[in-house]
PABA-593434 format. One line per 4 residues: number of its first residue (from 1); their letters; for each residue y, x, z of N, C-alpha, C, CB. Coordinates in Angstrom, 1 decimal, decimal comma. Glycine has a CB too. Layout:
// residues N
NUM = a = Y X Z Y X Z Y X Z Y X Z ~ ...
//
This chain:
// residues 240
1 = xxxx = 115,3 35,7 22,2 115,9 36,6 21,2 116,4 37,9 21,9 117,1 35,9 20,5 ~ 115,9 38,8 21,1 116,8 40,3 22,0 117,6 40,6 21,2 115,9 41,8 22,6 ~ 119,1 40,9 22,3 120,0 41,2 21,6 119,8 42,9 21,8 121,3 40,4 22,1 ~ 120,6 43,6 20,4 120,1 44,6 20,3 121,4 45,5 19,4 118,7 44,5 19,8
5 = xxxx = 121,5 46,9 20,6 122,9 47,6 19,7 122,3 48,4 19,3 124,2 48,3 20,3 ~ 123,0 49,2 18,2 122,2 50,5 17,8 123,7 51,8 17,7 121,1 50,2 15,9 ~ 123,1 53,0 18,8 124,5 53,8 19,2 123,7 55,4 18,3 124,9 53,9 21,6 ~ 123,6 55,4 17,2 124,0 56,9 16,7 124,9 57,4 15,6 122,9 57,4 16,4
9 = xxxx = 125,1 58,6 15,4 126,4 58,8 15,4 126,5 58,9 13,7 126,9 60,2 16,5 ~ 124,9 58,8 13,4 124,6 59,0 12,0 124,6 57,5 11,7 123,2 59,7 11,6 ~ 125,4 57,4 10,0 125,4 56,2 9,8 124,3 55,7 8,9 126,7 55,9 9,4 ~ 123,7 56,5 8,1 122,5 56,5 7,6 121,7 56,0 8,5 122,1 57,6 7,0
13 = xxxx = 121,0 56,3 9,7 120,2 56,4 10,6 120,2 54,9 11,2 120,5 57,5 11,4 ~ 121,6 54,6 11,2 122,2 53,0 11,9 121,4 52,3 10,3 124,8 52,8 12,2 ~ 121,6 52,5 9,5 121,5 51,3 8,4 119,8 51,3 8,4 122,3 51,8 6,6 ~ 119,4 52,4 8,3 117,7 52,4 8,4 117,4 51,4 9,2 117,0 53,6 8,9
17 = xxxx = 117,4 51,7 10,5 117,1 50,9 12,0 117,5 49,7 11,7 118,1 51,5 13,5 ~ 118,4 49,4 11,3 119,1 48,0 11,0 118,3 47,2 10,2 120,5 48,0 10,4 ~ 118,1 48,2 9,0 116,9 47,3 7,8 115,3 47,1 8,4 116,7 48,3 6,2 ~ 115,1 47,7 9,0 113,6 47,3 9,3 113,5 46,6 10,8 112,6 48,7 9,2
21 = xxxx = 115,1 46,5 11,4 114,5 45,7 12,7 115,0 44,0 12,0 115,6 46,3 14,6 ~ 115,6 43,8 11,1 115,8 42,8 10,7 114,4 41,9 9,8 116,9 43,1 10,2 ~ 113,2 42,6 10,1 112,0 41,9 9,7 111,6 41,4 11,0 110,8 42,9 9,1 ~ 112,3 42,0 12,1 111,6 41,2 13,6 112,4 39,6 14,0 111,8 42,5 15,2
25 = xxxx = 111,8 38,6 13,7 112,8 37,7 13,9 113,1 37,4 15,2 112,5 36,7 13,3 ~ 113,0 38,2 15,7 113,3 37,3 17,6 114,5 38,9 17,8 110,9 37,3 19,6 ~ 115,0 39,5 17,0 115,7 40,7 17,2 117,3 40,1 16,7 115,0 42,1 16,2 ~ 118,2 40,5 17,1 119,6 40,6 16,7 120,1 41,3 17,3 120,2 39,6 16,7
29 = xxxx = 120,7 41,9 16,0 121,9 43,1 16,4 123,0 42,7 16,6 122,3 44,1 15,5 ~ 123,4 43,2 17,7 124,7 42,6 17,8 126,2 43,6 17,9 124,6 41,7 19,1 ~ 125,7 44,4 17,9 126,7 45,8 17,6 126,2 47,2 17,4 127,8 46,0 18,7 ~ 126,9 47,7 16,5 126,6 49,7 16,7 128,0 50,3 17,1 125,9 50,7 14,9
33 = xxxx = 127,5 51,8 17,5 127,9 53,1 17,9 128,2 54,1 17,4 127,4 53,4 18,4 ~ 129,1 54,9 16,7 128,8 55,8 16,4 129,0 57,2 17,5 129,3 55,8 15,1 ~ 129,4 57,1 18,8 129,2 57,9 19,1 129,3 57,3 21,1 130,2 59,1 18,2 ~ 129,4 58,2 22,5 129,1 58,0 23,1 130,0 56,8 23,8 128,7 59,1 23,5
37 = xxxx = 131,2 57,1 23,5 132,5 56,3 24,3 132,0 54,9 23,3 134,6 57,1 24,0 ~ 132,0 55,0 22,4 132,1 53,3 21,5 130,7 52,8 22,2 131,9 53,3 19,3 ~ 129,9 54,1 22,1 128,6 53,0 23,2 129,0 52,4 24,1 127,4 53,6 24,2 ~ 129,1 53,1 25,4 130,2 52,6 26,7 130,5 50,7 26,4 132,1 53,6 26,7
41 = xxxx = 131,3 51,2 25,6 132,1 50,1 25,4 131,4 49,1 24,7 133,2 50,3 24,9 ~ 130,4 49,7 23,9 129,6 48,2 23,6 128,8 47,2 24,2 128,9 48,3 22,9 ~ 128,0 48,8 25,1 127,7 47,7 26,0 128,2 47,0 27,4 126,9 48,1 26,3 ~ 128,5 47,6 27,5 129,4 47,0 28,6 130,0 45,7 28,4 130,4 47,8 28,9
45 = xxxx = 130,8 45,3 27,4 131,3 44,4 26,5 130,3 43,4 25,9 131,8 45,1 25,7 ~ 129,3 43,8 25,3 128,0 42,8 24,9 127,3 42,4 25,8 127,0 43,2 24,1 ~ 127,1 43,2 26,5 125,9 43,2 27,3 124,5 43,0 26,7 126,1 42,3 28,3 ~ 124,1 44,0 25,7 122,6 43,7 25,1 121,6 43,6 25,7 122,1 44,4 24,3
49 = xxxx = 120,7 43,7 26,0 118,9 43,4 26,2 118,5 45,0 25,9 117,9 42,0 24,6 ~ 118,8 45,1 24,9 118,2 46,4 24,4 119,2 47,4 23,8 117,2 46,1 23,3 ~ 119,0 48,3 24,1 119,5 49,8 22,9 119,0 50,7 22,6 120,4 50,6 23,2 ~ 119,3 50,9 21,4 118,3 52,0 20,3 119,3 53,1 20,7 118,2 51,5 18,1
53 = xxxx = 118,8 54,7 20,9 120,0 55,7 21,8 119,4 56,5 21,2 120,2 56,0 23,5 ~ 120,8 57,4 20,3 120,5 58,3 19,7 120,8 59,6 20,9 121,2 58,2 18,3 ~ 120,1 60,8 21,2 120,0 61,4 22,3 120,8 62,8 21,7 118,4 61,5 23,0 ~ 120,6 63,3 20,6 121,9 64,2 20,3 122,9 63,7 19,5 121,5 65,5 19,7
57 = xxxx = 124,5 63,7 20,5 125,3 62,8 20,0 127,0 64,1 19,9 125,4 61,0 21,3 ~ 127,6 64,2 19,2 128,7 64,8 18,9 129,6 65,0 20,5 129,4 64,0 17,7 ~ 130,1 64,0 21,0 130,6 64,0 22,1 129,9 64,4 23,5 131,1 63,0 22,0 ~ 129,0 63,4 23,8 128,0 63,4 24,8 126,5 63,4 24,4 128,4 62,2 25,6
61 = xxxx = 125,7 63,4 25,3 124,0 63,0 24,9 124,2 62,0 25,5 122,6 63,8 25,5 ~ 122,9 61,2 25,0 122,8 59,7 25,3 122,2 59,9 26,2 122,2 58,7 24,5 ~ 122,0 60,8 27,4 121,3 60,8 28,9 122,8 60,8 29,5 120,1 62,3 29,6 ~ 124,0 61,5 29,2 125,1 61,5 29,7 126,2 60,0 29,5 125,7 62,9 29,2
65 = xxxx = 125,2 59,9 28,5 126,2 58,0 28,2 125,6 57,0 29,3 125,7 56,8 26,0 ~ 124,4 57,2 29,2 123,9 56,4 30,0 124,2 56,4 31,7 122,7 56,7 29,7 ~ 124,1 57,6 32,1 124,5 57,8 33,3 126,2 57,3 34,1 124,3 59,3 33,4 ~ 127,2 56,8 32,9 128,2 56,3 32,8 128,4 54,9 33,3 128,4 56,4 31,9
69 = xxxx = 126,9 54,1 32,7 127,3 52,8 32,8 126,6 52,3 34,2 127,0 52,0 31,3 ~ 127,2 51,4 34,6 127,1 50,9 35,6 126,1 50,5 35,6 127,8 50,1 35,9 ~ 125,0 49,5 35,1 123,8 48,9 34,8 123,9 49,3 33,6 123,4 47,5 35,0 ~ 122,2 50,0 33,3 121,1 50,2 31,7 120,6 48,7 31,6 119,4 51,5 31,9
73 = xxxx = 120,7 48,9 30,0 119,9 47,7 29,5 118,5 48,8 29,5 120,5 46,8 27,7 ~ 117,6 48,1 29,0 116,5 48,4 28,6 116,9 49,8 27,4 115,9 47,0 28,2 ~ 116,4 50,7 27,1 116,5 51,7 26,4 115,7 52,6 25,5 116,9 52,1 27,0 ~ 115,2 52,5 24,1 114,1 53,4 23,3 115,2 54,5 22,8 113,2 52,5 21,8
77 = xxxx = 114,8 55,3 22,8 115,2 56,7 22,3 115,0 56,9 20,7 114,4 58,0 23,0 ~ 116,0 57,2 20,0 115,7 57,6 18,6 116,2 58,8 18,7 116,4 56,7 17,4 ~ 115,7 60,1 17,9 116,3 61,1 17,8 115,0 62,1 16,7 116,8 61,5 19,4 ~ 115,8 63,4 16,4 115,1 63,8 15,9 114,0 65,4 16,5 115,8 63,8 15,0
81 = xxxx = 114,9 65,0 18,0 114,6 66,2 18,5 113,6 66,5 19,5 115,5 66,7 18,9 ~ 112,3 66,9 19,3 111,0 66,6 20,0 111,3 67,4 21,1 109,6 66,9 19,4 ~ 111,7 68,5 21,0 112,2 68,9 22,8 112,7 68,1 23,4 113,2 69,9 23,1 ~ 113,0 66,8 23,2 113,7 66,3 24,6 112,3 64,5 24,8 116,3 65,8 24,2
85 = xxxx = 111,3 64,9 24,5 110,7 64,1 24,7 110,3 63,8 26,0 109,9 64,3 24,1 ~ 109,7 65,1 26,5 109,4 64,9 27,8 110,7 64,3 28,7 108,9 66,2 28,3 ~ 111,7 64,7 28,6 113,0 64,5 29,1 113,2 63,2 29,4 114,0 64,9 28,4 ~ 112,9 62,4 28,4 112,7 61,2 27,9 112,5 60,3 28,7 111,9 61,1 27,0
89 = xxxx = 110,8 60,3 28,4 110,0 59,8 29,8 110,5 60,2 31,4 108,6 60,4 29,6 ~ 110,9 61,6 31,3 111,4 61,4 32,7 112,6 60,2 33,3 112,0 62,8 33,0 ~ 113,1 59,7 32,5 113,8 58,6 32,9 113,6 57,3 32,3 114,9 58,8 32,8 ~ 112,2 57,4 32,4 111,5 56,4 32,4 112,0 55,1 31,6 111,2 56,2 33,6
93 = xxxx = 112,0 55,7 30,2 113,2 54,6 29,0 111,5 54,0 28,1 115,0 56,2 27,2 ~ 111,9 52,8 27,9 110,4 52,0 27,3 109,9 53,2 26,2 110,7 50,3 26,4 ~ 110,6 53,5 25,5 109,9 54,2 24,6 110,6 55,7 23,7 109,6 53,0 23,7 ~ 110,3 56,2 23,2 110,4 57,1 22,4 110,6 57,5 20,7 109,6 57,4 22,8
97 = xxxx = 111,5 57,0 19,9 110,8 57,0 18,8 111,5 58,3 17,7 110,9 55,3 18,2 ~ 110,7 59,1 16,9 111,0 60,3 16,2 111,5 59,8 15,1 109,9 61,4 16,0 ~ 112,4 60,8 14,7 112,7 60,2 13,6 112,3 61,5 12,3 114,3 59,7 13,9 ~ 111,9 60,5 11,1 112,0 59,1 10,7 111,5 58,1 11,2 111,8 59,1 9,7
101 = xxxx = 112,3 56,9 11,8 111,6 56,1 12,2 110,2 55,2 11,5 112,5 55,5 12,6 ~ 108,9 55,3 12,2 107,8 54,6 11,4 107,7 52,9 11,5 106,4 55,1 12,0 ~ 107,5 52,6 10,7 107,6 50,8 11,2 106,5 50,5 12,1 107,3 49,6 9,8 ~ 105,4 51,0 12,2 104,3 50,3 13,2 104,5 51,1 14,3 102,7 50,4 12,7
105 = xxxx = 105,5 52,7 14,4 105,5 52,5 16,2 106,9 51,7 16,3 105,6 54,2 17,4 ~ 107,6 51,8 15,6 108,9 50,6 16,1 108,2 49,1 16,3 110,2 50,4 14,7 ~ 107,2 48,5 16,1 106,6 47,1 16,3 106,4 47,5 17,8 105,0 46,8 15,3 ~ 105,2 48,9 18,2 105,4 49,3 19,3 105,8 49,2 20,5 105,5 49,8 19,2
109 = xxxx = 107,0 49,8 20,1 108,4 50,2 20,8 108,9 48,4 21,2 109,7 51,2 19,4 ~ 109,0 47,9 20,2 109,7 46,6 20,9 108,5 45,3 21,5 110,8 45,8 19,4 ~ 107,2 45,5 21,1 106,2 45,1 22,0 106,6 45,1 23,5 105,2 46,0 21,9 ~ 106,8 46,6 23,8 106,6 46,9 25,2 107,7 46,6 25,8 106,2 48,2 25,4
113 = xxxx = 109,3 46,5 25,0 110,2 45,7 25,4 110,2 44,1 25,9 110,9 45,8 24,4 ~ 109,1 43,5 25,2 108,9 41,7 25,2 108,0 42,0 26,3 108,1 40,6 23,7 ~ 106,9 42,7 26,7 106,4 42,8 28,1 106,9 43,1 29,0 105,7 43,4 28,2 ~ 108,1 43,9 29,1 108,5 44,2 30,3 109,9 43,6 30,4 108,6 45,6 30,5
117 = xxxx = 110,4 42,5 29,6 110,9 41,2 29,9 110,3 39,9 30,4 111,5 40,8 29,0 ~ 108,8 40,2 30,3 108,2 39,1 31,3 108,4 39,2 32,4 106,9 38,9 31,5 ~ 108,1 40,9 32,2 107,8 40,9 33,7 108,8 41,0 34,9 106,8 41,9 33,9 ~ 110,1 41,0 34,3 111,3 40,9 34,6 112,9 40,1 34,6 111,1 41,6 34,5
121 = xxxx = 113,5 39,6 35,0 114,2 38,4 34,8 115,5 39,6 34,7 114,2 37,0 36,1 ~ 116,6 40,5 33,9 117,3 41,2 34,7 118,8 40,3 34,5 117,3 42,8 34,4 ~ 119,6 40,1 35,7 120,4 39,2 36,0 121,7 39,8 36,5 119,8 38,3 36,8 ~ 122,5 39,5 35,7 124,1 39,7 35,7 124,8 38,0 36,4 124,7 40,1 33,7
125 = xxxx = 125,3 38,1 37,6 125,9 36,7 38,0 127,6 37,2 37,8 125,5 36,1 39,7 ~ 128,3 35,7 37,8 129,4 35,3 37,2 130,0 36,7 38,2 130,0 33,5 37,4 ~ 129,9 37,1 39,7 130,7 38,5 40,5 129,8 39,3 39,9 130,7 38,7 42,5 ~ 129,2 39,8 39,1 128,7 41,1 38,7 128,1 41,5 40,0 129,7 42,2 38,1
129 = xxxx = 127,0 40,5 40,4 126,0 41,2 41,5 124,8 41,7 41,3 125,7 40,4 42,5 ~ 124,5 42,8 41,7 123,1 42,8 41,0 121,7 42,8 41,6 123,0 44,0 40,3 ~ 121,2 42,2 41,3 119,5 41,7 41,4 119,0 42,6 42,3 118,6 41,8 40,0 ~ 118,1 42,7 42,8 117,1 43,6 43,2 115,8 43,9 42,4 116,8 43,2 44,2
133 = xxxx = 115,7 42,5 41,1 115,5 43,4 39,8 115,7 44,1 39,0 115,3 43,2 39,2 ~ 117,4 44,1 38,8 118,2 45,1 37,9 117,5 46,7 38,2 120,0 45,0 38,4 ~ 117,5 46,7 36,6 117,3 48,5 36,8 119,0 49,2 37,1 116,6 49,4 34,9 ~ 119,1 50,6 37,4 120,1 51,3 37,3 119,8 52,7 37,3 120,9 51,0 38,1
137 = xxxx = 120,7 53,5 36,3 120,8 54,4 35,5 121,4 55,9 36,6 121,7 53,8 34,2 ~ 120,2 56,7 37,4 121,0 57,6 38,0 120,8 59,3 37,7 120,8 57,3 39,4 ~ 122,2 60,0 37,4 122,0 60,9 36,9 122,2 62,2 37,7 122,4 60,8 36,0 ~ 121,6 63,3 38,2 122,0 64,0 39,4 122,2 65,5 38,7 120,9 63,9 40,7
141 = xxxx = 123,0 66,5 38,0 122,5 67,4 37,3 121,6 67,2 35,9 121,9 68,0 38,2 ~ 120,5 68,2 35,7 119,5 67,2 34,5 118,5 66,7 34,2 119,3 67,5 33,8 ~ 118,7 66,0 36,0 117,7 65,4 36,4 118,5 63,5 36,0 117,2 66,1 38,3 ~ 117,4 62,7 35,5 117,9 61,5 35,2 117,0 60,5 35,5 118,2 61,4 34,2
145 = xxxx = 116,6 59,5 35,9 116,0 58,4 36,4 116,7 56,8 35,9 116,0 58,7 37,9 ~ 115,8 55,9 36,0 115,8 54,6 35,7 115,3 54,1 36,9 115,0 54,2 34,5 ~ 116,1 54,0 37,6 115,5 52,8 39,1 115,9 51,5 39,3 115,8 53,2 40,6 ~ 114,4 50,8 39,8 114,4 49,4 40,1 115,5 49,3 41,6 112,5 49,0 40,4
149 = xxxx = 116,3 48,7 41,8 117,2 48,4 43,4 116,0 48,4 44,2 118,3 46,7 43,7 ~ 114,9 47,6 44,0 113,9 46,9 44,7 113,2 48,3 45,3 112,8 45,8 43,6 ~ 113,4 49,3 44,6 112,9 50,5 45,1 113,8 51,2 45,7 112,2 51,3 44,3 ~ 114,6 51,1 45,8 115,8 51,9 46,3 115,7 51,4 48,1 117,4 51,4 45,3
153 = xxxx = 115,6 52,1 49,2 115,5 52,2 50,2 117,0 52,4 51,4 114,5 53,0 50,1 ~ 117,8 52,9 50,6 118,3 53,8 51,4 120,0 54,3 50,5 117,0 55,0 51,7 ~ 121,5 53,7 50,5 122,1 54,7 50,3 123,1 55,5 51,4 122,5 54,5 49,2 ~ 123,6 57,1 51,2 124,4 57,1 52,0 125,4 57,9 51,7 123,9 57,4 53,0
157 = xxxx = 126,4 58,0 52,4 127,4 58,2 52,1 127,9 59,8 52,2 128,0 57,2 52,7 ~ 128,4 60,6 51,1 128,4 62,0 51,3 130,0 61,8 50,0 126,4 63,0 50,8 ~ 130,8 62,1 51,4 132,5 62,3 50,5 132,8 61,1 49,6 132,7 63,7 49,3 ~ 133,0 61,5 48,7 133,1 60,4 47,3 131,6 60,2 46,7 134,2 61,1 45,9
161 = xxxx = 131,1 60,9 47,4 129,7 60,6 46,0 128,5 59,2 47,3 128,3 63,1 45,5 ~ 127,8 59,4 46,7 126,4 58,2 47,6 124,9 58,6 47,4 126,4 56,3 46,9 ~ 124,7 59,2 48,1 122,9 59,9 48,2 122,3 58,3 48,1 122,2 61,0 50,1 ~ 121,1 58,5 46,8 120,1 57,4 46,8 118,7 57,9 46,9 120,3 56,6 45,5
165 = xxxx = 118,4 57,0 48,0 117,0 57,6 48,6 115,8 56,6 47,7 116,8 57,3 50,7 ~ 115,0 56,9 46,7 113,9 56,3 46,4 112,7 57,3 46,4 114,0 55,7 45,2 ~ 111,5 56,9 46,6 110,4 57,7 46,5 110,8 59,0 47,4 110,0 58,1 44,9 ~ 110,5 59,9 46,4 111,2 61,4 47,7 112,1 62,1 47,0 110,0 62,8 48,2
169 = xxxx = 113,0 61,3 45,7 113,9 61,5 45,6 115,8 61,0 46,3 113,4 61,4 44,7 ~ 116,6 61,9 46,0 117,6 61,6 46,8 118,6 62,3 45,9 117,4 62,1 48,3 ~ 118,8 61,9 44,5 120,0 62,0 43,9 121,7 61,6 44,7 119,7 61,0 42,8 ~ 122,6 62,6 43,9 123,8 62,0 44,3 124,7 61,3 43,0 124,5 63,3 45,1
173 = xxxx = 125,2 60,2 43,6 125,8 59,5 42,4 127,3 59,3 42,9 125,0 58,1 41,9 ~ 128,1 59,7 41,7 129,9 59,7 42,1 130,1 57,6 42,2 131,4 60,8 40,0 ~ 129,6 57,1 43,1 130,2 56,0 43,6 130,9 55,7 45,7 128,9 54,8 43,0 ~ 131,5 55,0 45,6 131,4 55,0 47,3 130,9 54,5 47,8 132,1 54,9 48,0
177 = xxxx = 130,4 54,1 48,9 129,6 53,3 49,6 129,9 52,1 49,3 129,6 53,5 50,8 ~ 131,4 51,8 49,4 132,0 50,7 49,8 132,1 50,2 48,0 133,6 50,9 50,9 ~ 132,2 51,0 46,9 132,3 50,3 45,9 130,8 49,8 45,5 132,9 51,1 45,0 ~ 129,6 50,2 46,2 128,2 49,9 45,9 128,3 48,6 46,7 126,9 51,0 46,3
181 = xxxx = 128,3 48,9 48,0 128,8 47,2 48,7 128,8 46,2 47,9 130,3 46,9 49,2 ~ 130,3 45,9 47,3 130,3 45,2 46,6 129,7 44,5 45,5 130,8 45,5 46,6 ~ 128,6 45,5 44,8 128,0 45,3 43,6 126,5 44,9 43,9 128,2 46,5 42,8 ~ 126,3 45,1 45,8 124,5 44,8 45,9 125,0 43,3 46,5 123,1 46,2 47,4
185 = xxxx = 123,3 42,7 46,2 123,1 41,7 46,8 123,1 42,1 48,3 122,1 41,1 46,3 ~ 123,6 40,9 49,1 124,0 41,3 50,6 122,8 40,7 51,2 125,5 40,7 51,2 ~ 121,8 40,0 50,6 120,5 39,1 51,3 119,7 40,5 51,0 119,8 37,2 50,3 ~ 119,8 41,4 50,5 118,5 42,8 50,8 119,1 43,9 51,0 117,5 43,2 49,5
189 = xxxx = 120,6 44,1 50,7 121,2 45,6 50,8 122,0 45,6 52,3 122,5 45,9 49,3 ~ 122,1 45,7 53,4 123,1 45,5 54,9 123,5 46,5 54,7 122,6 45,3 56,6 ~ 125,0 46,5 55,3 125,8 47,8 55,7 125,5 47,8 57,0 127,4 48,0 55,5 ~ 124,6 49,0 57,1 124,2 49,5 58,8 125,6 50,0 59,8 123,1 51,0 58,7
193 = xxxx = 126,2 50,6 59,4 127,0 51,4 59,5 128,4 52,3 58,1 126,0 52,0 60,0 ~ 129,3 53,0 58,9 130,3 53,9 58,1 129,9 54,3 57,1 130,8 54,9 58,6 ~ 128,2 54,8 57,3 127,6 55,8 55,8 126,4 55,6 55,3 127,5 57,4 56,0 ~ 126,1 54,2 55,6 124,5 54,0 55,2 124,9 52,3 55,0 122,8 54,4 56,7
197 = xxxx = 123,9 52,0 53,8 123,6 50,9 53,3 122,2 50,6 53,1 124,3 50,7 52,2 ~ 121,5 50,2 53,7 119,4 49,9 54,2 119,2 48,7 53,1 118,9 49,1 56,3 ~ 118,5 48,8 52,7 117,5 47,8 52,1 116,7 47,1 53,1 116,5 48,5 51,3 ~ 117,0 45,9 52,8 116,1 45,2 54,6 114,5 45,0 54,4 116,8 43,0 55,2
201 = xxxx = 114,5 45,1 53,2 112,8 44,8 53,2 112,4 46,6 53,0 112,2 43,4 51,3 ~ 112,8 47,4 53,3 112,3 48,7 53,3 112,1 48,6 55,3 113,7 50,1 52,3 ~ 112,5 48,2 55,8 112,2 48,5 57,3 111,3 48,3 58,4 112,9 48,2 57,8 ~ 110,9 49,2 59,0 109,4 49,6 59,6 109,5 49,1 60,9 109,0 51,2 59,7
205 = xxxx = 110,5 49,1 61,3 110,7 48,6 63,2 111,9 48,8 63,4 110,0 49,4 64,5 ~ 112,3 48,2 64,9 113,8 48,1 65,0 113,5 48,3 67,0 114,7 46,1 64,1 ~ 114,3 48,8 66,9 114,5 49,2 68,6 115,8 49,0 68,9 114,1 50,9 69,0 ~ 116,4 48,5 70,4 117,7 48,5 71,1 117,7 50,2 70,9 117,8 47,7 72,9
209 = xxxx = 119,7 50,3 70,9 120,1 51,5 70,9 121,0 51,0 71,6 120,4 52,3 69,9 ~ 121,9 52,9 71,6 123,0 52,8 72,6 124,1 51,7 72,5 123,7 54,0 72,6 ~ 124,7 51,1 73,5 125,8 50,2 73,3 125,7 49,0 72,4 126,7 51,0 72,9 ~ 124,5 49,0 72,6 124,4 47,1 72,1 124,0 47,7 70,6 126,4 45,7 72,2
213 = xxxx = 123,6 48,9 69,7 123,3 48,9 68,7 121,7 49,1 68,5 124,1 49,8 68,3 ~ 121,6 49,0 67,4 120,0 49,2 67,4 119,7 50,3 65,9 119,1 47,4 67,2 ~ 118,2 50,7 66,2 117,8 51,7 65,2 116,8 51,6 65,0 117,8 52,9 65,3 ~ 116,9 51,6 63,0 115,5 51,0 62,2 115,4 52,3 62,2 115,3 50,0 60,6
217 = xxxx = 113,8 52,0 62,1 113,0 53,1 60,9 112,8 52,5 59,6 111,3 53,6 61,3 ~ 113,0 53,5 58,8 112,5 53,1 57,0 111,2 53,3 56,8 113,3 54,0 55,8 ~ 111,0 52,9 55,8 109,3 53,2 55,1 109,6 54,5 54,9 108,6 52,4 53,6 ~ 110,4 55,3 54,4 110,5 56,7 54,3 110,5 57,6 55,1 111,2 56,8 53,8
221 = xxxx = 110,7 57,5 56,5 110,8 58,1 57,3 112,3 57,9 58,1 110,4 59,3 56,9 ~ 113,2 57,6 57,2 114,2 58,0 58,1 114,7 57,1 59,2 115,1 58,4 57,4 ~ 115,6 57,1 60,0 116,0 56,4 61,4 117,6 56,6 60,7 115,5 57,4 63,3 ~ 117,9 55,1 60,7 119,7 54,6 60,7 119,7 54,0 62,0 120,2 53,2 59,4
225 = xxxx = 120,9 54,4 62,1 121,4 53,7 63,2 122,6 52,5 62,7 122,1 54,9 64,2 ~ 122,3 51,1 63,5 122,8 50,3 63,2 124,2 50,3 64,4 121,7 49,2 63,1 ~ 125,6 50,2 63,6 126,3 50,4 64,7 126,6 48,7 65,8 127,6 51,1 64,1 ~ 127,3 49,1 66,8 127,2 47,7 67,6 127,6 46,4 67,1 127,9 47,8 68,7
229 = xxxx = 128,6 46,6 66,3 129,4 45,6 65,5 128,4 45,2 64,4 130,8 46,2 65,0 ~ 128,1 45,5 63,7 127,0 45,6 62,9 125,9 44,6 62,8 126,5 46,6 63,3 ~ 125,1 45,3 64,5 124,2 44,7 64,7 124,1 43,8 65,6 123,6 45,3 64,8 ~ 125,4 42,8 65,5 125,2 41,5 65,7 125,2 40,9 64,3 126,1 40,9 66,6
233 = xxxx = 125,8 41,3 63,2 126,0 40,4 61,8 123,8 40,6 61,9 127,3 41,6 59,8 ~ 123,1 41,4 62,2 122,1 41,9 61,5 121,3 41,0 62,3 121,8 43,4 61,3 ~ 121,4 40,7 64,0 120,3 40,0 64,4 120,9 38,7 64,2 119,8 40,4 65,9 ~ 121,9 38,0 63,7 122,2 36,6 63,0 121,6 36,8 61,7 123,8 36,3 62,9
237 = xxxx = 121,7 37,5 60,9 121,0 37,5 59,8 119,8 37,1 59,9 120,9 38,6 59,3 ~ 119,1 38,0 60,3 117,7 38,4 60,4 116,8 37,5 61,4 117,7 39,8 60,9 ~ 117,9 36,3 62,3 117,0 35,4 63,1 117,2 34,1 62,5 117,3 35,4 64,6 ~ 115,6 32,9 62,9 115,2 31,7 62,5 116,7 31,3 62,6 114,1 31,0 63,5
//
């Protein structure tokens, strides 16, 4: 069953969506939105599967709600505004849908939702740890992305905020190092050091360094240095 909110700020729009997703029987709604803060809080609070995101919203846009929450559910875009299509897809949200909404691309739309829950398990544990399947929602300026952890290589630490290295991007997101700590799984995410947190399955080779420390290379190129303290938790880890 996918649980499913619907966050726009039109209430006509909410009742439509509502009447024709209720022909899908594996669908339930389980709350709406009318604007960006009540989203927040819905989901966060429900924790749905899915959200229907209306993208021009009175308060915020639904790229600026999104960038809020800690983990994205899965996300289709309703809206009426074809300029922000492309936008859309740049953060790579399952789908797209114009409004008025049609019933056969909304069949569409939630198709490609039931396929890309095969092909993914995404998992919230009782500490709010997250997966290295979890997607997460990063927004840098008006530039916005949907990343897998599993791709994420690399974060580091710059003041209050945390550079995230995927692909050959390197957004900055207002969290700290130490509050990401807490939230990655510790069997793939190591704290190398004061300002970097490595992905262990991103690493290319490992060499002795100064003072009993050592230094990976990433698949991306770059060289962390593991500090000494460190890198004893890492060669206990990391040995039979």
């Amino acid at each position: 069953m996918l649980k499913v909110v619907l966050i726009d700020d039109e209430r006509l729009a909410r009742s439509e969506l509502r009447r024709m997703l209720e022909e899908f029987s594996d669908v339930e709604i389980i709350g709406e939105a009318a604007n960006s803060a009540e989203g927040i809080e819905k989901v966060e609070t429900l924790n749905p599967d899915l959200i229907f995101l209306d993208i021009q919203m009175p308060d915020k846009s639904g790229f600026d709600m999104l960038s809020q929450l800690d983990k994205a559910p899965h996300v289709i875009f309703v809206t009426a505004y074809d300029e922000y299509a492309l936008k859309a897809f740049d953060v790579n949200a399952l789908d797209y849908l114009m409004k008025p909404v049609e019933p056969k691309r909304l069949a569409e739309a939630l198709l490609k939702v039931r396929q890309k829950n095969e092909e993914e398990i995404l998992s919230y544990n009782n500490r709010g740890i997250l997966s290295e399947n979890d997607q997460v929602f990063v927004k840098d300026g008006e530039r916005c992305w949907f990343v897998r952890l599993s791709d994420v290589r690399l974060f580091e630490s710059v003041g209050n905020y945390a550079k995230v290295f995927f692909g050959t991007n390197k957004p900055l997101i207002l969290k700290s190092l130490n509050a990401l700590e807490e939230r990655l799984d510790e069997k793939v995410f190591f704290r190398a050091n004061r300002k970097h947190i490595i992905n262990l399955r991103m690493i290319e080779k490992i060499e002795p360094y100064f003072n009993g420390g050592l230094l990976l290379d990433l698949n991306g190129g770059e060289k962390i240095e593991v500090s000494r303290r460190q890198a004893v938790k890492f060669k206990e880890m990391m040995s039979l």
